[in-house]
Residue, then its C-alpha position, 0 to 999 in steps of 0.5 A: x471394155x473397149x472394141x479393141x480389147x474384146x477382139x484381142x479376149x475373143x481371139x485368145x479364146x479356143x473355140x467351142x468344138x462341142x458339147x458332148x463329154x468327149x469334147x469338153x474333156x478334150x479342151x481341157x486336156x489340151x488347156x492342161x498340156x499347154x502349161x507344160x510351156x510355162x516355167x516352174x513358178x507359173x505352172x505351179x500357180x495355175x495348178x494350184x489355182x485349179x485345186x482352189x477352184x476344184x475344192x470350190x466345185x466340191x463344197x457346193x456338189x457336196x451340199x446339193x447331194x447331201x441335201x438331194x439325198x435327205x429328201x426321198x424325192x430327191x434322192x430318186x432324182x439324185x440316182x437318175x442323175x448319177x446314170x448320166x456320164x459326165x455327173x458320174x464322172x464329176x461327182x466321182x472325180x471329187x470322191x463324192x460317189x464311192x467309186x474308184x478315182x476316175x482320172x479326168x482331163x483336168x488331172x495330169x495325164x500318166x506317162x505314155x511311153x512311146x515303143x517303136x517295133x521291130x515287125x511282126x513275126x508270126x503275128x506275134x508283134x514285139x512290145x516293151x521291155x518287161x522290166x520297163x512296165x511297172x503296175x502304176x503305168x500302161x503302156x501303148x503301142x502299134x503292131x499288126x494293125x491294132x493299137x495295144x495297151x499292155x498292163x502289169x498286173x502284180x507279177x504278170x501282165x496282160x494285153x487289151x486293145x487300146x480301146x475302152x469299151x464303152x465308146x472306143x476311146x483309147x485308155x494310156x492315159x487311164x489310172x491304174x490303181x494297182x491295190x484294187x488291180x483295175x484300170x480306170x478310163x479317163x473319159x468316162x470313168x468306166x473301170x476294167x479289171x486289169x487282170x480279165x478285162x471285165x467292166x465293172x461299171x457295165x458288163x457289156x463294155x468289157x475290154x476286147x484281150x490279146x494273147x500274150x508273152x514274154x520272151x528274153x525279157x521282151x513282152x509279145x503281143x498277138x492281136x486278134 
């Protein structure tokens, strides 16, 4: 490879920002988002190769844990790899560990629906329509000085600040598996019970919930 052609692959390349979960995830969220650029052809090959090389990834941590757990020495280590974020996260991702599907940067995030605000009234800050809301998809909005994400939960809905409670991070572009009726942040895979806010991976991180209503069909949230 010429001098040239070196300068021109280095500049192509973004560089690294980091090596914490938070970063690499971010790089490739942004990485996914660019194809949103191409045409409908070259989008549909680049994911098509990012589930070749997934299915790849899968196979071979399919065979590590496999063999890890046959040995009792490794299935303790296996157990002590599992507590670290980002080999939970992976490992849940390809359905390795039972738990819920955790939504990683490399899936197409969910819709956020963007709501603009009337003003508050009472503290009380006007939200979406609530026929716009469906279980599959939260929805995230500005008003009283927080960041909100409201949830329908069955016939019912429910406010939490747009904050997972693990590290903060905000949750509109978490899965929402209605049948199990938890929400499952896209950073870490933590998963909350839509309905109380309850996390299920650790108890301490639970979601910090708003009061809520609806009124005339228009859902209102007063944040704490």
């Amino acid at each position: 490879m010429t001098g040239d052609m070196m300068h021109d692959v280095s500049q192509s390349q973004e560089p690294a920002s980091g090596d914490d979960l938070e970063s690499l995830a971010g790089r490739v969220a942004r990485a996914i988002a660019s194809l949103d650029s191409l045409d409908a052809a070259s989008r549909e090959r680049a994911y098509a190769a990012r589930d070749a090389i997934e299915a790849f990834h899968k196979a071979g941590l399919t065979a590590i844990v496999k063999r890890l757990k046959e040995d009792p020495r490794g299935k303790e280590l296996f157990f002590e790899l599992v507590d670290d974020p980002g080999v939970r996260v992976l490992l849940a991702m390809h359905g390795i560990i039972p738990t819920a599907s955790p939504p990683t940067a490399l899936e197409p995030p969910l819709e956020l629906v963007q709501i603009q605000l009337p003003g508050d009234t009472n503290g009380w800050c006007s939200g979406p329509q609530a026929d716009e809301l469906t279980s599959e998809k939260p929805m995230a909005f500005e008003g009283g000085g927080a960041k909100i994400l409201v949830l329908r939960v069955k016939d019912e809905f429910r406010a939490f600040r747009n904050a997972c409670g693990h590290v903060g991070l905000p949750l509109e572009r978490g899965r929402c598996d209605v049948e199990a009726g938890t929400i499952t942040c896209p950073w870490h895979g933590f998963r909350f019970d839509a309905d109380t806010g309850e996390c299920l991976s650790a108890p301490q991180c639970q979601l910090e919930p708003f009061p809520l209503r609806v009124e005339a069909g228009v859902i209102w949230v007063k944040p704490s």
